[in-house]
C-alpha positions in Angstrom: 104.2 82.9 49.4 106.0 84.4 46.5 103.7 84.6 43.3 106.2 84.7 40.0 104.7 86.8 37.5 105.4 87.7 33.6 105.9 91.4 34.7 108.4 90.2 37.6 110.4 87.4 35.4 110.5 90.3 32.5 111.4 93.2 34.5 114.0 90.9 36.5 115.6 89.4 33.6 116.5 92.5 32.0 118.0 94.3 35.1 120.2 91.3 35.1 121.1 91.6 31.9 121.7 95.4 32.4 124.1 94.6 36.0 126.0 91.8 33.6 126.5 94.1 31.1 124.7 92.2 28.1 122.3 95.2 27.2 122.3 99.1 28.4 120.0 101.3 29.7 121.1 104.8 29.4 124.5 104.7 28.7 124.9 106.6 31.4 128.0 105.1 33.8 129.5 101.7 34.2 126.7 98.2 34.0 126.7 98.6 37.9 125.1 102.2 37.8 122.9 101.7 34.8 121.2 98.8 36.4 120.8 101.0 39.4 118.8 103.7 37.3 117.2 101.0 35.7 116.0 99.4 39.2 114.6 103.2 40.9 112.9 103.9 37.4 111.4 100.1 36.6 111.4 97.9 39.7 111.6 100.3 43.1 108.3 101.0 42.6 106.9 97.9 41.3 108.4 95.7 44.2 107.4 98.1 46.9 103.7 97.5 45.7 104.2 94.0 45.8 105.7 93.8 49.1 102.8 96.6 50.1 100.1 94.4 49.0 101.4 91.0 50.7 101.9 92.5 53.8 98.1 93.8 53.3 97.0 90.2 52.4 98.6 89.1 55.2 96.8 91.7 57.9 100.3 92.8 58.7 100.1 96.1 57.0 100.8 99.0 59.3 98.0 101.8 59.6 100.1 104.2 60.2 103.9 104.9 60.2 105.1 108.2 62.0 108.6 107.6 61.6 111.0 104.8 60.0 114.6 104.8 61.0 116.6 102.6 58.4 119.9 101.5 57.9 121.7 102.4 55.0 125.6 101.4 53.5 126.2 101.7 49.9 123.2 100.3 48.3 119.9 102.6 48.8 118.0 100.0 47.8 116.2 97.8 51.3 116.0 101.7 52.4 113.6 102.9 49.4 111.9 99.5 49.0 110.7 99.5 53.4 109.5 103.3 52.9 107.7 103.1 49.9 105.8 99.2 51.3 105.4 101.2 54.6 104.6 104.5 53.6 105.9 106.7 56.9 105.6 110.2 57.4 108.9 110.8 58.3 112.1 109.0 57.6 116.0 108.8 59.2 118.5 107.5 57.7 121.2 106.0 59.5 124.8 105.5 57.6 128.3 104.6 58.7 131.3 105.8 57.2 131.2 107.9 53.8 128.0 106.8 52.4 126.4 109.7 51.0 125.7 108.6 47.6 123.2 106.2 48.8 122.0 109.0 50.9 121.5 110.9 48.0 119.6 108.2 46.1 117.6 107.7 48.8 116.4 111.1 49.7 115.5 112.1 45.4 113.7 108.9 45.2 111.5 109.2 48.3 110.6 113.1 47.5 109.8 112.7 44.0 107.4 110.3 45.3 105.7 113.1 47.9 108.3 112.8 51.0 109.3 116.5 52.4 112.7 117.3 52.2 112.2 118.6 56.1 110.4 114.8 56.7 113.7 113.2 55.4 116.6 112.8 58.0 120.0 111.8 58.0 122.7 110.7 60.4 126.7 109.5 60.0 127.5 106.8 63.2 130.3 105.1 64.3 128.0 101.2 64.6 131.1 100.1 67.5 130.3 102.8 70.2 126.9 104.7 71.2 127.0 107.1 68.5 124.4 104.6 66.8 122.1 104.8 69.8 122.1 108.5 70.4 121.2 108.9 66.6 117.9 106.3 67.0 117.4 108.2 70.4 117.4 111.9 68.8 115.0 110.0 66.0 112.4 108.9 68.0 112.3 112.1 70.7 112.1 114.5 68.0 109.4 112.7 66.0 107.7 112.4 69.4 108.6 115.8 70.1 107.2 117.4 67.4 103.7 115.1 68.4 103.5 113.5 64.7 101.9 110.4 66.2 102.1 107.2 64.4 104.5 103.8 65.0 107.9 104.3 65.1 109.7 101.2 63.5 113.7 100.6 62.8 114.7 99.0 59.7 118.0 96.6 60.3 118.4 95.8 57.1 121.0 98.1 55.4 124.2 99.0 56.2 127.2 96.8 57.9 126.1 94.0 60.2 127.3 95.3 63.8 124.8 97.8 62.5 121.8 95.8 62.2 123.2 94.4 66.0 123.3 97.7 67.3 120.0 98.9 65.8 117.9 95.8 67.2 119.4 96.8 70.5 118.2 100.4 70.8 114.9 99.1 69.4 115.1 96.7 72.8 116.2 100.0 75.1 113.6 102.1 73.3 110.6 99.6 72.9 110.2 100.0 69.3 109.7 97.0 66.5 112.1 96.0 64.3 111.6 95.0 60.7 113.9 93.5 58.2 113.8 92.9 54.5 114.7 89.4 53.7 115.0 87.9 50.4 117.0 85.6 48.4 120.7 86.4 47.7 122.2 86.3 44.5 126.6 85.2 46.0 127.4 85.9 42.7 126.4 89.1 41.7 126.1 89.8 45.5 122.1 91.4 44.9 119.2 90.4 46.4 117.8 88.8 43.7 114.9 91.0 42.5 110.8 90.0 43.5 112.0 87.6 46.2 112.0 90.5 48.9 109.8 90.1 51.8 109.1 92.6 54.8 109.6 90.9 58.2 107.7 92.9 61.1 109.4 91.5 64.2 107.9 92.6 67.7 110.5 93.7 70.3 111.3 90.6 72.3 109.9 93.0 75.4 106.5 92.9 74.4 106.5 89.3 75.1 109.5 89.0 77.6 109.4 92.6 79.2 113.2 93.4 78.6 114.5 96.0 81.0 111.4 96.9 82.8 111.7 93.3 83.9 115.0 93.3 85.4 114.4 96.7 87.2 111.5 95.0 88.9 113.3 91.9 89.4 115.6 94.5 90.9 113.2 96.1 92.9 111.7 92.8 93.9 115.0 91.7 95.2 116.1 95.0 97.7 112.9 94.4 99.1 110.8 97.3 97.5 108.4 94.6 97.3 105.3 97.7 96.5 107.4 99.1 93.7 108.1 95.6 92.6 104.2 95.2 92.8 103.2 98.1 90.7 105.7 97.0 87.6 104.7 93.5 86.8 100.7 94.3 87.6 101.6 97.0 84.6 103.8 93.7 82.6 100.9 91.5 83.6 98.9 94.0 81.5 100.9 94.1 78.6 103.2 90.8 78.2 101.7 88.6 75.4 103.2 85.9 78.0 102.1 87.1 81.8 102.1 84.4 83.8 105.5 85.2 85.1 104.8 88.7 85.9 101.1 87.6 87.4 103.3 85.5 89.6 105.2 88.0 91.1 103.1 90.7 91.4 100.6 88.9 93.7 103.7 87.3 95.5 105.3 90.6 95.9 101.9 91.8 96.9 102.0 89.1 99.3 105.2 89.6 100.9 104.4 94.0 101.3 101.3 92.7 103.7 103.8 90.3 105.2 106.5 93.0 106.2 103.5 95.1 107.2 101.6 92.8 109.3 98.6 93.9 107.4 96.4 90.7 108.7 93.5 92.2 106.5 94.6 92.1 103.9 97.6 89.1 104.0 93.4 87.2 104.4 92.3 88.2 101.2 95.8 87.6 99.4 96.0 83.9 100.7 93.6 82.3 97.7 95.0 84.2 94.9 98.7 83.3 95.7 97.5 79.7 96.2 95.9 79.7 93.0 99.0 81.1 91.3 101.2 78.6 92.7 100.2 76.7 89.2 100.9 79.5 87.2 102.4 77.6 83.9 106.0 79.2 84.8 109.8 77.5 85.3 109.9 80.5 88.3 106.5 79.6 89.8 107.4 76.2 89.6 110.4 76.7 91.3 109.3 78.6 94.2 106.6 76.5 94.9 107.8 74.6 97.9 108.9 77.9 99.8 105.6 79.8 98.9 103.6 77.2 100.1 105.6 77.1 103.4 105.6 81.1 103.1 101.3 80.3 102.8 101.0 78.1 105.7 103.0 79.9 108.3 100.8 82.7 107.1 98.2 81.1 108.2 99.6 81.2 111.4 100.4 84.1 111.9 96.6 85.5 110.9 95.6 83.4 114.0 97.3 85.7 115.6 100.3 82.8 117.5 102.7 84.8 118.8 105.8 83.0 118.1 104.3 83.4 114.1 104.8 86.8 115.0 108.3 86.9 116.8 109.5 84.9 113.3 108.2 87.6 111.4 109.9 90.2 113.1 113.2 88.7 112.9 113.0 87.8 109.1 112.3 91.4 108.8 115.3 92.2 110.5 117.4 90.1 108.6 116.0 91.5 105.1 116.8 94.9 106.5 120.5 93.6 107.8 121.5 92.5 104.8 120.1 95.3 102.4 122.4 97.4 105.3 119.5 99.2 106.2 121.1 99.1 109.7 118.3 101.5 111.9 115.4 99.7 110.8 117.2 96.1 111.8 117.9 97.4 114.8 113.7 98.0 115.3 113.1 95.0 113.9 115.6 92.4 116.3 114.6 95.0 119.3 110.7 93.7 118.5 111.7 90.2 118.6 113.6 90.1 121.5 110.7 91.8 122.8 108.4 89.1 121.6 109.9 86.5 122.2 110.1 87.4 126.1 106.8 88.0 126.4 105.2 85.3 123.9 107.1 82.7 126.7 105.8 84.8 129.6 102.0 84.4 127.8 103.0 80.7 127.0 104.3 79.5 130.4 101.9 81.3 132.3 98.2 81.6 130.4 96.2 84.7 130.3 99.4 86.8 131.4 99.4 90.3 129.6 102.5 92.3 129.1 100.3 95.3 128.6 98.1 94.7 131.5 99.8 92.2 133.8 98.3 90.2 136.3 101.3 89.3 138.5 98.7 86.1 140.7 98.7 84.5 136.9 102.6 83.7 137.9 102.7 83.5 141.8 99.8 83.8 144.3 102.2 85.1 146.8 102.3 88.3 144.6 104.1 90.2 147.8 107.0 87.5 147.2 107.0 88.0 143.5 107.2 91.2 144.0 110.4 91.2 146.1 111.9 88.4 143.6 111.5 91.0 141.2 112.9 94.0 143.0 116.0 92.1 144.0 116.6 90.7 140.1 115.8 94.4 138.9 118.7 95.8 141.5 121.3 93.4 140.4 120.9 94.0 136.3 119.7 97.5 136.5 122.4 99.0 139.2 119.9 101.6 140.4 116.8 101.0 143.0 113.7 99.8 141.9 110.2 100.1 143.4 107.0 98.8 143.0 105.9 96.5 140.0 105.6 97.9 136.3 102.1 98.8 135.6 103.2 97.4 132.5 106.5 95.4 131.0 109.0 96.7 128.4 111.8 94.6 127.0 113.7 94.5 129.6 110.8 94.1 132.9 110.5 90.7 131.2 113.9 89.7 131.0 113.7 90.7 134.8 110.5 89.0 135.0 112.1 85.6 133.8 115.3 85.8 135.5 113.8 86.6 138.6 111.3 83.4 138.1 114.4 81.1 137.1 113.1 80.3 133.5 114.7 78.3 131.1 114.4 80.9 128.0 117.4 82.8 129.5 119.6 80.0 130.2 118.9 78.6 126.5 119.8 81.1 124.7 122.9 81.7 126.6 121.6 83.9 129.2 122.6 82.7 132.5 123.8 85.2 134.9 123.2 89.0 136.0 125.8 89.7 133.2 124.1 88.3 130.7 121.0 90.2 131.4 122.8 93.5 131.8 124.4 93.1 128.3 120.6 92.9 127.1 120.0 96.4 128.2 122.8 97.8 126.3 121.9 96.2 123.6 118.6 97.7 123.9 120.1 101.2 124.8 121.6 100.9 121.1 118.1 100.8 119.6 116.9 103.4 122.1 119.5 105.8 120.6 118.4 105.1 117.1 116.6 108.2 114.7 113.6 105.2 114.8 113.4 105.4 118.5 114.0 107.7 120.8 117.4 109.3 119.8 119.4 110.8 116.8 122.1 108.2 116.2 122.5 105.9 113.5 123.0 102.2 114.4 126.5 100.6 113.6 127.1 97.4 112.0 128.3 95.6 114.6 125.5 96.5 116.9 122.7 95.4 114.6 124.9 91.5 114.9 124.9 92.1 118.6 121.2 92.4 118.4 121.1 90.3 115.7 122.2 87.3 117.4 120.5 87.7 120.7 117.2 87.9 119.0 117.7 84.5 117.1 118.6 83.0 120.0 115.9 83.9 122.3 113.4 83.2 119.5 115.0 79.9 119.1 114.7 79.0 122.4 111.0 80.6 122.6 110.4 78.4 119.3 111.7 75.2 121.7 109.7 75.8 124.8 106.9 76.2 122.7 107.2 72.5 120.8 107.2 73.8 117.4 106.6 70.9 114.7 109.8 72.0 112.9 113.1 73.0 114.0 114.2 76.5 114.3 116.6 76.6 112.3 115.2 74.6 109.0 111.9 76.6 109.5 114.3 79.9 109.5 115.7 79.2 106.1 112.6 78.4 104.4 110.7 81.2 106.0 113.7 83.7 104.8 111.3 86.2 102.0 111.9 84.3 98.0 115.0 85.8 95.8 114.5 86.1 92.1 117.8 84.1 90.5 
């Protein structure tokens, strides 16, 4: 609150009288300029201490400014008032156009009153391209720089208003606070009318919000760099006055790095903490809520250790690779679910079978029979002679395996003849040749679909035979990783 004084109203009413042109002060120039001198020499330094102590009052009083950068058009006077109530050690001036008097003004006034000249800083912009921002940026690096420690703060008061625009936005890019002198305006004389001035300290919208650092982990969060994503909004969480956003995310992100890893250890201890922030009091949270708590239950599953949890997972991964065009680690990633998804039906049809250690009497007692079943089926898809049975079963001994069998995994997901089976291994020859295999090639576009679509369609046939409670393809889009909008 404003307290009117005797001094104010007496001090006030003659600088008006001066500006009108009823009384002058030193004869010196037209009423304009003489109520100028009269201001610097009777009011600058009478206001400041006003404003100085109100802010003090208020607990808002900086300890210490390092550097102010200010404003400035053809009036010196919001520059001299905000140094002198905020006492920094260094100060820049920022003008537009030909305003050097003011410059001028400001500069005598603040070192008769103990600024160094080599403390006191001034730069000429253009406000409508980046000149502005380069001159805040040289500012604040050189103050940093030359280690003079203190707050940095931008003053948007002065000068033209696309000025004040531009300045709040390099204190946004630069994470600095902005603060303002408001006051009461005077439309005819076109002053601010004097002892109603008040310093507004406005914190940059990112301490509460997070500004660019946000959208860069948003960004991060998004391409799938879920660990990078991670680190940046633990470090918001830290620092936002509002976190729950950035709390959210981090432990989802978190959440979704074990996921892509198949880190079961850890995905156990994440489980709680991303239930509990399911009622995080945020519009995102609240949001995602339906698909993290899906996310959380097939989880679930997928600690158990169920194999078709695990042939899912695979092929999400795939597809978050596909479509960020990361087209060699796709290919891995639809190569491991074909793969389990072959042998999760071998394991489900016949119990206790082992890819890694097979047990052919699991599937036939007449093993000698099998065995020939096999050896016939692996001459027709293979084109080349085949002896014995594998000790154990790559991607494509079980196709073999359940072709030679006559299961209905093949057939369902449009496998039905040698042919079919045969285009399986060059589909698997594709990832063989990859720089994540076995080979030096990069994997094409159109062969990451190929295995793209083979993969979905023997896990949604592995996903049939194995009576899932949900269908394929509605558990598939709401197991698909959360996007930030």
């Amino acid at each position: 609150m404003i307290v009117e004084t005797p001094e104010l109203a007496e001090r006030r009413s003659r600088y008006l009288a001066i500006l009108d042109g009823h009384e002058a002060y030193d004869g010196k120039g037209d009423f304009a300029a003489q109520a100028r001198t009269y201001w610097l020499a009777e009011l600058a330094e009478f206001l400041s201490e006003r404003l100085r102590e109100r802010l003090r009052a208020a607990g808002k009083l900086p300890e210490d400014v390092g550097l102010l950068v200010s404003n400035a058009g053809f009036t010196p006077e919001t520059t001299i008032l905000m140094a002198r109530a905020l006492r920094p050690r260094r100060v820049v001036v920022i003008l537009s156009g030909e305003a050097y008097d003011s410059v001028d003004v400001i500069g005598d006034y603040l070192h008769q009153r103990g600024l160094r000249l080599r403390d006191f800083l001034h730069e000429r912009c253009n406000p409508t391209d980046l000149s502005l921002f380069e001159a805040v940026r040289r500012a604040v690096e050189g103050h940093r720089q030359d280690e003079k420690g203190g707050e940095v703060l931008i003053d948007v008061t002065g000068g033209k208003k696309i000025m004040s625009a531009a300045a709040a936005m390099a204190a946004w890019e630069m994470d600095l606070r902005i603060v303002y002198t408001d006051c009461t305006f005077d439309p005819t004389r076109r002053i601010a009318i004097p002892g109603t001035e008040e310093v507004v300290l406005l914190d940059n919208p990112s301490l509460r919000f997070g500004g660019e650092e946000v959208r860069r982990a948003d960004q991060d969060f998004n391409s799938g760099a879920y660990e990078a994503a991670r680190t940046s909004y633990g470090h918001l969480a830290d620092r936002l006055s509002a976190p729950a956003r950035a709390r959210f995310l981090r432990d989802l992100a978190a959440l979704y790095d074990a996921w892509r890893n198949l880190d079961l250890d850890q995905l156990k201890r994440l489980l709680p903490t991303m239930r509990a922030r399911l009622d995080e009091p945020d519009p995102l949270a609240r949001a995602l809520r339906p698909s993290i708590e899906a996310h959380l239950d097939f989880i679930v599953r997928l600690i158990d250790e169920e194999a078709v949890a695990r042939a899912m997972t695979l092929l999400l991964l795939g597809d978050a690779n596909a479509d960020a065009a990361r087209n060699d680690f796709a290919a891995l990633f639809f190569y491991r679910t074909i793969e389990a998804s072959l042998a999760g039906r071998l394991g489900q049809r016949y119990p206790g079978f082992r890819v890694d250690s097979p047990d052919y009497s699991k599937i036939d007692a007449d093993v000698t029979g099998l065995e020939q079943r096999i050896l016939v089926a692996a001459r027709e898809v293979l084109s080349a002679d085949v002896k014995g049975l594998a000790p154990k079963l790559g991607l494509m001994d079980c196709a073999i395996l359940l072709f030679a069998v006559g299961d209905e995994l093949l057939p369902r997901a449009g496998m039905r003849d040698v042919k079919a089976v045969k285009d399986l291994q060059g589909l698997a020859n594709v990832r063989n040749q990859s720089i994540l295999a076995h080979g030096y090639k990069s994997v094409a576009t159109k062969n990451v679909e190929g295995l793209r679509r083979k993969a979905r369609a023997l896990l949604k046939a592995h996903w049939e035979l194995s009576m899932q409670p949900e269908p394929f393809d509605e558990a598939e889009k709401k197991l698909r990783f959360a996007r930030i909008p």
